[in-house]
C-alpha positions in Angstrom: -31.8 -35.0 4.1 -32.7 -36.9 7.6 -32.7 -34.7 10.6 -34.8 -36.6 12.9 -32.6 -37.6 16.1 -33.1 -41.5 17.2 -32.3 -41.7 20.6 -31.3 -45.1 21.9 -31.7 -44.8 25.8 -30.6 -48.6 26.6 -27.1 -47.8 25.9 -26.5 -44.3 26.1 -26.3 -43.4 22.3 -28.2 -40.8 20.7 -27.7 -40.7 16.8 -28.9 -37.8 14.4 -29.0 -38.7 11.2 -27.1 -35.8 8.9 -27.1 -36.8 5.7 -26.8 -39.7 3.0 -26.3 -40.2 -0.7 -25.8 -43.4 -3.0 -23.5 -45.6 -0.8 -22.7 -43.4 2.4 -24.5 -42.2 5.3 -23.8 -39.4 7.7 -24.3 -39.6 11.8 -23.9 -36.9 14.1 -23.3 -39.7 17.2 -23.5 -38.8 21.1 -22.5 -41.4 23.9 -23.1 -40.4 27.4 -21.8 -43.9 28.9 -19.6 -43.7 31.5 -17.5 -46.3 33.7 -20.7 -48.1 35.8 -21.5 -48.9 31.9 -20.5 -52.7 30.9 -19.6 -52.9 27.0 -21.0 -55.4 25.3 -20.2 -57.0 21.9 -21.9 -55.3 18.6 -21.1 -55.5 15.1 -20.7 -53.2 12.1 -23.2 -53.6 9.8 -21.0 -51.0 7.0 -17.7 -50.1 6.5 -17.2 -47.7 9.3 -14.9 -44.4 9.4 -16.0 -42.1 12.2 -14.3 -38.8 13.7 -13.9 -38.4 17.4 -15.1 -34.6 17.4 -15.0 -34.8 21.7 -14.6 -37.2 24.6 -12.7 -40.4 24.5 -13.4 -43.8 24.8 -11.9 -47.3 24.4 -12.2 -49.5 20.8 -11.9 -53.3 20.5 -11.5 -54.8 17.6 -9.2 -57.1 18.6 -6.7 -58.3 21.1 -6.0 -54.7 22.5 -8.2 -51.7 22.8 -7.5 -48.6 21.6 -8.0 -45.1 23.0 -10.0 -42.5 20.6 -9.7 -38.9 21.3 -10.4 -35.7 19.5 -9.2 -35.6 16.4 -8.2 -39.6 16.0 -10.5 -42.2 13.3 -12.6 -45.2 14.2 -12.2 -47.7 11.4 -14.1 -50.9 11.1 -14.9 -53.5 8.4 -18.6 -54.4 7.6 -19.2 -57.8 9.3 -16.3 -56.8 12.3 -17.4 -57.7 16.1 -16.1 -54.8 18.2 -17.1 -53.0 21.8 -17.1 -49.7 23.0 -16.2 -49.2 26.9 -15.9 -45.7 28.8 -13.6 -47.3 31.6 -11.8 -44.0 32.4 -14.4 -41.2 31.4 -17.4 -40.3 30.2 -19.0 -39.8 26.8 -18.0 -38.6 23.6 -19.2 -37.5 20.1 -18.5 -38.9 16.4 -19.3 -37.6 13.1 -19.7 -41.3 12.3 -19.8 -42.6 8.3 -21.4 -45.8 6.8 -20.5 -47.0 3.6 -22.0 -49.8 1.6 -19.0 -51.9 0.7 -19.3 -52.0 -2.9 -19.0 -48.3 -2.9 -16.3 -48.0 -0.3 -14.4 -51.3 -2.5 -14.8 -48.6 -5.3 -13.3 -46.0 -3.6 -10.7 -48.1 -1.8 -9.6 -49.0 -5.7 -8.9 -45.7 -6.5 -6.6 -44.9 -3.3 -4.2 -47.3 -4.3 -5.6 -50.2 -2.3 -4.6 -53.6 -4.8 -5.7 -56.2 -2.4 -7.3 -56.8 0.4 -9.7 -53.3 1.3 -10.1 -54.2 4.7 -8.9 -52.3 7.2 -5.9 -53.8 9.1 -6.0 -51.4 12.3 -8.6 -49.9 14.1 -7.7 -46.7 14.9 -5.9 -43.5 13.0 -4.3 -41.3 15.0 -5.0 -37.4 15.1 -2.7 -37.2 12.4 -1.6 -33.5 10.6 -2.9 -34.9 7.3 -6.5 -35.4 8.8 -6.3 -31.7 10.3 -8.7 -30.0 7.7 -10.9 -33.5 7.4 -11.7 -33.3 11.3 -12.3 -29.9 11.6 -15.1 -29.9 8.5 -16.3 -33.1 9.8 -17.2 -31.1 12.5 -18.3 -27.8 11.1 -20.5 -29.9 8.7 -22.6 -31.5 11.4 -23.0 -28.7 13.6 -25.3 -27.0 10.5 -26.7 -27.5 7.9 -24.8 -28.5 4.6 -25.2 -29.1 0.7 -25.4 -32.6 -0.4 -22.1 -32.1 -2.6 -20.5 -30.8 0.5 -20.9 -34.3 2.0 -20.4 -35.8 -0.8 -16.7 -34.6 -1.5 -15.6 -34.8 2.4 -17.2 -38.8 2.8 -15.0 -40.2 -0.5 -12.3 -38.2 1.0 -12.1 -39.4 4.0 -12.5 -42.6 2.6 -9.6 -42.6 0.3 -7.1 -41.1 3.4 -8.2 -43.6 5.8 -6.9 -46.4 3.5 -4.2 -45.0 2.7 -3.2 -44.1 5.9 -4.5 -47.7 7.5 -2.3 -49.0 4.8 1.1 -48.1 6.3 0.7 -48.3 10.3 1.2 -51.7 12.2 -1.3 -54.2 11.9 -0.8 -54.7 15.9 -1.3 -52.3 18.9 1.3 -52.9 21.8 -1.3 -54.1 25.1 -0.9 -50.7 27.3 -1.8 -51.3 30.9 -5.3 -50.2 32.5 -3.0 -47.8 34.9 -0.9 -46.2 31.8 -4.8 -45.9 30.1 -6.2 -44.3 32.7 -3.4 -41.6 33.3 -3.4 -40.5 29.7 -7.3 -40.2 29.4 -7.3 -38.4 32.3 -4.8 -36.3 30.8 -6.1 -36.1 27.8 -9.6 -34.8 28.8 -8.0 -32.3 30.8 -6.6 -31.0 27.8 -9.8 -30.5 26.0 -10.7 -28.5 28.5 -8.9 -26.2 28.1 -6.4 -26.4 25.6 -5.0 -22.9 25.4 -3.8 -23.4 29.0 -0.2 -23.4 29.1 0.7 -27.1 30.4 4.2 -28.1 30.4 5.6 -32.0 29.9 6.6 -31.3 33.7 3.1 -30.4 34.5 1.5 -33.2 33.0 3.1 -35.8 34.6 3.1 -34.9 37.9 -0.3 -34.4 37.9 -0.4 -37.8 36.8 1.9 -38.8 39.3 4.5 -40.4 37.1 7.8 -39.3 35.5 8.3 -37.0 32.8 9.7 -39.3 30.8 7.4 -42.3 31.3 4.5 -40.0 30.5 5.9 -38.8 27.6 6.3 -42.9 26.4 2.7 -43.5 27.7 1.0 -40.8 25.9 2.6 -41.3 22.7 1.8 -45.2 22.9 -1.7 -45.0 24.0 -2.6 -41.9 21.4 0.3 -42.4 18.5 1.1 -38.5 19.0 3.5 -36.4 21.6 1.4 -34.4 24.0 2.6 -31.1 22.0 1.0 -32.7 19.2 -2.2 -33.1 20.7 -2.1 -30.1 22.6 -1.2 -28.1 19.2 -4.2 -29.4 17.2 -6.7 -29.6 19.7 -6.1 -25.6 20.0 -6.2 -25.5 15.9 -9.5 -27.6 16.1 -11.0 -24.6 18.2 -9.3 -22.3 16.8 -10.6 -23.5 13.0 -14.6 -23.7 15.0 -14.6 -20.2 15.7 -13.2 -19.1 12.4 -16.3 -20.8 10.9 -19.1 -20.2 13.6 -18.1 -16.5 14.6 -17.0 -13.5 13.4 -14.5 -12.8 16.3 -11.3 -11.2 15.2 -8.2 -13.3 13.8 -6.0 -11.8 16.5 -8.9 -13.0 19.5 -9.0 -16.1 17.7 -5.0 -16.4 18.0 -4.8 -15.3 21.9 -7.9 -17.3 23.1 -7.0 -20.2 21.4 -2.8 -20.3 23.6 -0.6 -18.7 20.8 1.3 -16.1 21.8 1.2 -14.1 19.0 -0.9 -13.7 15.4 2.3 -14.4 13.4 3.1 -17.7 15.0 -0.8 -18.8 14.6 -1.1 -17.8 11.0 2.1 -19.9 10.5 1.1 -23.0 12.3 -2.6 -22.8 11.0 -1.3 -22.5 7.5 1.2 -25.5 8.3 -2.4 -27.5 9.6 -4.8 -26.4 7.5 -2.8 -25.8 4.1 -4.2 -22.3 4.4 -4.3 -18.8 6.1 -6.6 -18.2 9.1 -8.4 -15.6 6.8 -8.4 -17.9 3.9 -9.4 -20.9 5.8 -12.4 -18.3 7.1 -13.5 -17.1 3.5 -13.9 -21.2 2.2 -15.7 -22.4 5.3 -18.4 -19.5 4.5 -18.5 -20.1 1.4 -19.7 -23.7 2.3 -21.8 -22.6 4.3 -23.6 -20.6 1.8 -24.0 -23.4 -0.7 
């Protein structure tokens, strides 16, 4: 397994490779552009499924960008021209997958796909289903990790990712450059710290707009409610520490914005398809393999 980090300075992007297999290839991928940084046009060279783990940033693919924040999926189709732009922040970090198309056109096949295994959209929001996915994404690349480990999360991400790309609209509505900017904005201050209490009312006054046309903004721009982002990005830290620390499940639940332990074991468990302690006990168990 590759652990030997290739730092491209021209553009900002430093990629450490993780791990590979027959078909599939794992980067751990770190952007530091920001707004004086021009995109430019580049091309994927495999099929493409990446995890935003932090930051945000914009993807073209075609007619419209789209925002990627925590939690949401790059797609993109081997042979696909696309660009990258940090117009409204600065740098992110993907857990960024390659997979030789004849292996991902295998796995495609067995998700269902009966034509075309393109992908149609670009982007999958930070969806519940992709919950666990994201989180051991994450986890994964932050240490070390069996082969098999990798081996199972790649051809399941795969096989989600088509079937989620197969039901969403083929077409993003064009959301203005001010609408982008205010829910970026937003958004990063969310991940700083999202077990602040922030209110609907909150967030769009501090982004100077009404309550109601945030509300349609955010939702358009990241294809979830602002609870919904809010929620899982706390769940996402929440699930880090679980793996990385031994910190009690009750500090876990306060830190993290929950009010009480009940009401995080029951929205974990809702997440995550399993208890806080649970959830705890399998991650290790990984670990150890």
């Amino acid at each position: 397994m590759a652990k030997i980090a290739e730092a491209l300075a021209d553009d900002g992007l430093t990629a450490r490779a993780v791990a590979g297999g027959d078909g599939w290839s794992v980067e751990d991928v770190t952007c530091t552009c920001g707004p004086e940084h021009r995109p430019f046009e580049e091309q994927h060279t495999a099929v493409r499924v990446a995890v935003v783990v932090e930051g945000t940033f914009q993807y073209r693919t075609g007619r419209a960008p789209e925002l990627m924040a925590p939690g949401a999926l790059l797609l993109g189709n081997v042979g696909q021209s696309f660009e990258c732009a940090h117009e409204h922040g600065r740098g992110d970090r993907c857990v960024s997958i390659a997979y030789r198309p004849d292996y991902f056109d295998q796995l495609a096949c067995d998700a269902g796909a009966k034509s075309s295994r393109r992908f149609a959209v670009g982007r999958i929001p930070p969806l519940r289903m992709f919950g666990p996915l994201v989180s051991r994404a994450a986890a994964a690349a932050s240490a070390s990790r069996a082969l098999l480990v990798w081996e199972e999360l790649t051809a399941e991400l795969a096989v989600r990712a088509v079937r989620a790309a197969s039901g969403a609209p083929s077409h993003s509505p064009i959301t203005p450059s001010a609408v982008l900017s205010r829910v970026t904005k937003s958004i990063r201050r969310i991940e700083n710290d999202p077990a602040r209490a922030l209110s609907l009312l909150a967030l769009a006054r501090d982004a100077r707009t009404s309550p109601y046309h945030f509300l349609r903004g955010f939702r358009e721009v990241t294809g979830v409610t602002p609870h919904q982002f809010i929620l899982r990005s706390r769940l996402r830290r929440a699930a880090s520490r679980l793996a990385h620390t031994a910190d009690s499940i009750l500090d876990v639940a306060f830190d993290s914005g929950f009010g009480d332990v009940s009401n995080f074991n029951r929205t974990f468990h809702a997440e995550f398809g399993r208890s806080p302690r649970a959830y705890r006990r399998s991650m290790r168990t990984t670990i150890a393999l």
